[in-house]
C-alpha positions as CSV (number, residue, x, y, z in Angstrom):
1,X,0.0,0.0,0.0
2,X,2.8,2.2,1.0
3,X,4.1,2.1,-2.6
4,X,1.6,4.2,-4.1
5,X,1.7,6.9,-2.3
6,X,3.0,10.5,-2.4
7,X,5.4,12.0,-0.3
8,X,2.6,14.1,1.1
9,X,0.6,10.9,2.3
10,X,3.5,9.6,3.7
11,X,4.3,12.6,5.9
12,X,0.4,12.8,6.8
13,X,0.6,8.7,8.3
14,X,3.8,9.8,10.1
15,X,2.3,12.9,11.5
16,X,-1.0,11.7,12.6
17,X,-0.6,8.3,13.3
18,X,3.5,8.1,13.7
19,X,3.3,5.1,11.2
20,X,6.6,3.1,11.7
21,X,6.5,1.9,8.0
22,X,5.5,5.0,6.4
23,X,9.3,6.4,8.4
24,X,10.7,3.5,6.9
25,X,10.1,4.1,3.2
26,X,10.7,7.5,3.8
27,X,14.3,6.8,4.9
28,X,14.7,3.7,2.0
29,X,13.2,6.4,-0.4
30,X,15.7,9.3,0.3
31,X,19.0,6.8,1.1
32,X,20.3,7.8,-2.7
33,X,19.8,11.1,-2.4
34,X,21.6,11.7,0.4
35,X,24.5,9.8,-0.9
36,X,24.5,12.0,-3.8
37,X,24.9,15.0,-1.8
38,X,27.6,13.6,-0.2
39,X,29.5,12.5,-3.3
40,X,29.0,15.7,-4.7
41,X,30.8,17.2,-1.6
42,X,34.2,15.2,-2.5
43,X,35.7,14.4,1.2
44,X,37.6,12.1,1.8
45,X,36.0,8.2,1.9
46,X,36.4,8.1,5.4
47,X,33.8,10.8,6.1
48,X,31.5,9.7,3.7
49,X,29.6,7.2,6.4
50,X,29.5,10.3,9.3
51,X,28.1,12.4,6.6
52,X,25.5,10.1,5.9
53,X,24.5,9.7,9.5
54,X,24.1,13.4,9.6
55,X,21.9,13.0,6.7
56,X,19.5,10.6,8.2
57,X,19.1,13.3,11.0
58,X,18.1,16.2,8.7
59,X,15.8,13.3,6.7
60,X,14.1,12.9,9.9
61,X,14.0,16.4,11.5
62,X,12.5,17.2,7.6
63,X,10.1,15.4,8.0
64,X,8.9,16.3,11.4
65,X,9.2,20.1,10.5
66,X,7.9,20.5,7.1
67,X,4.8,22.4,6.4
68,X,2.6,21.7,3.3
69,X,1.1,24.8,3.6
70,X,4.5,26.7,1.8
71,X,3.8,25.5,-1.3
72,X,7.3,24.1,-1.5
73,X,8.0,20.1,-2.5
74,X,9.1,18.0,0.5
75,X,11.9,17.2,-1.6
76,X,13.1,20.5,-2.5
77,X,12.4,21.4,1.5
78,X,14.7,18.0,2.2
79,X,17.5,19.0,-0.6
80,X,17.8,22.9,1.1
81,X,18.0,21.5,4.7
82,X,20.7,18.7,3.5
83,X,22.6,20.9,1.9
84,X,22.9,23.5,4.0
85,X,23.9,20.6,6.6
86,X,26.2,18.9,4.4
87,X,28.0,22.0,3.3
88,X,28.1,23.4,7.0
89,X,29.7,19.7,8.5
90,X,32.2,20.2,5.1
91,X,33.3,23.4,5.9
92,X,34.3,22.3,10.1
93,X,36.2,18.9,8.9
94,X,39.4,19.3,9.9
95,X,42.1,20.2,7.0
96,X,45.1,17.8,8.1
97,X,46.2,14.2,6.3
98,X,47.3,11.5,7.8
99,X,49.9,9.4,5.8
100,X,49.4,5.5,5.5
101,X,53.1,5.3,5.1
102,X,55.5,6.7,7.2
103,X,58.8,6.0,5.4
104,X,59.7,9.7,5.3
105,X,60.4,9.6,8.9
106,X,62.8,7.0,8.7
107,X,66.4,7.7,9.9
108,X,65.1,11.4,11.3
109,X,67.1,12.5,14.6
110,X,66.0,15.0,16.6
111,X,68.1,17.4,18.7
112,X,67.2,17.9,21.8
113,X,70.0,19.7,23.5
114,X,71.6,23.2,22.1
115,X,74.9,22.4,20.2
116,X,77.9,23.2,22.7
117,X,80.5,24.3,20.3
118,X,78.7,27.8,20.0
119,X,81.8,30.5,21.3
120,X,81.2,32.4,23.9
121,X,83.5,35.4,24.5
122,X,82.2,37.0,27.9
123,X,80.0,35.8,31.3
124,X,77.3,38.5,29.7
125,X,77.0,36.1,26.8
126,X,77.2,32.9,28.9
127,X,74.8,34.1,31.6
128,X,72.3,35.7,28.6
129,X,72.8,32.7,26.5
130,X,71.8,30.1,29.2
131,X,69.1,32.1,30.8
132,X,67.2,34.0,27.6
133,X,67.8,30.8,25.0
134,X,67.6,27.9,27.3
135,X,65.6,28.9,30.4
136,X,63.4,31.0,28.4
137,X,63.3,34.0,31.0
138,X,62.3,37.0,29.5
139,X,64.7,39.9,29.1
140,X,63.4,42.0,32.5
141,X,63.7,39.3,34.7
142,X,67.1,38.4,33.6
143,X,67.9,42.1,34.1
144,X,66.6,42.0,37.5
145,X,68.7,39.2,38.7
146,X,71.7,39.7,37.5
147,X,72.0,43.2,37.3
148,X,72.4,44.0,33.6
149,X,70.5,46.9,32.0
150,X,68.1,46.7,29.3
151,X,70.3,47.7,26.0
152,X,73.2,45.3,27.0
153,X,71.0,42.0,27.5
154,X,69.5,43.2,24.0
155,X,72.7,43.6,22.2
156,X,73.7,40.1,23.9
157,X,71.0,38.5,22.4
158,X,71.4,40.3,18.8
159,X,75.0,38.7,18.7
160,X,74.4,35.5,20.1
161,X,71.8,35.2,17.3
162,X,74.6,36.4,14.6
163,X,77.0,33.5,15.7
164,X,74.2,31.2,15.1
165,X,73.4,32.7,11.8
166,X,77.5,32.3,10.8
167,X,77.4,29.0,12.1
168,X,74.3,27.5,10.0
């Protein structure tokens, strides 16, 4: 009986008399279409089933919200409510691969210490060096403890950063 009728019959049983079948056709009727609009989205495979999920929702909340008297199609209601939906989950995916294959990282060592064979000429440099580039205390508290003003610990810092420039 249910295969004769109209999508406007169907929503009327599921409105009135919350007929379990008439939901059921609904959902077998509108499966394609939903995976068209996710096809048409191009993500990746792996989002396709999450997408469709999300689909089934607005399928659902369609048909609980839609209003006959609009003069709209249920389908064109369902199609601007999926869309919308699709296109809003599309744009919040987040934008970073993973690799199957990790070969490129393969033989990769990473340094965890500063190199030691950077030459230091003064304490100044020693004491900014240590403090400022491994410490990571900021330039006022270094003045503060150890008594150096502003322009020297800044100067400190500009050549420490030149021998690492000659170095590389």
């Amino acid at each position: 009986m249910l295969y004769v009728m109209n999508d406007y019959e169907l929503i009327y049983l599921i409105h009135s008399e919350n007929d379990e079948a008439a939901l059921d056709f609904m959902f077998k009727k509108y499966h394609k279409f939903i995976w068209k609009y996710i096809h048409l989205l191009e993500v990746e495979t792996k989002e396709h089933d999450d997408l469709h999920q999300e689909g089934v929702l607005v399928l659902h909340k369609a048909i609980k919200t839609f209003d006959e008297s609009r003069n709209k199609s249920f389908t064109r209601y369902f199609e601007l409510i999926l869309r919308r939906q699709l296109y809003h989950l599309k744009s919040n995916l987040p934008d970073y691969y993973l690799f199957d294959n990790t070969d490129f990282c393969k033989g990769a060592s990473y340094i965890e210490e500063e190199p030691e064979y950077i030459s230091l000429n003064s304490d100044l440099e020693n004491t900014v060096y240590k403090e400022y580039f491994l410490n990571r205390k900021p330039v006022s508290q270094i003045t503060r403890e150890y008594l150096y003003s502003k322009k020297q610990v800044y100067n400190t810092i500009f050549r420490i950063k030149e021998k690492y420039k000659i170095m590389i």
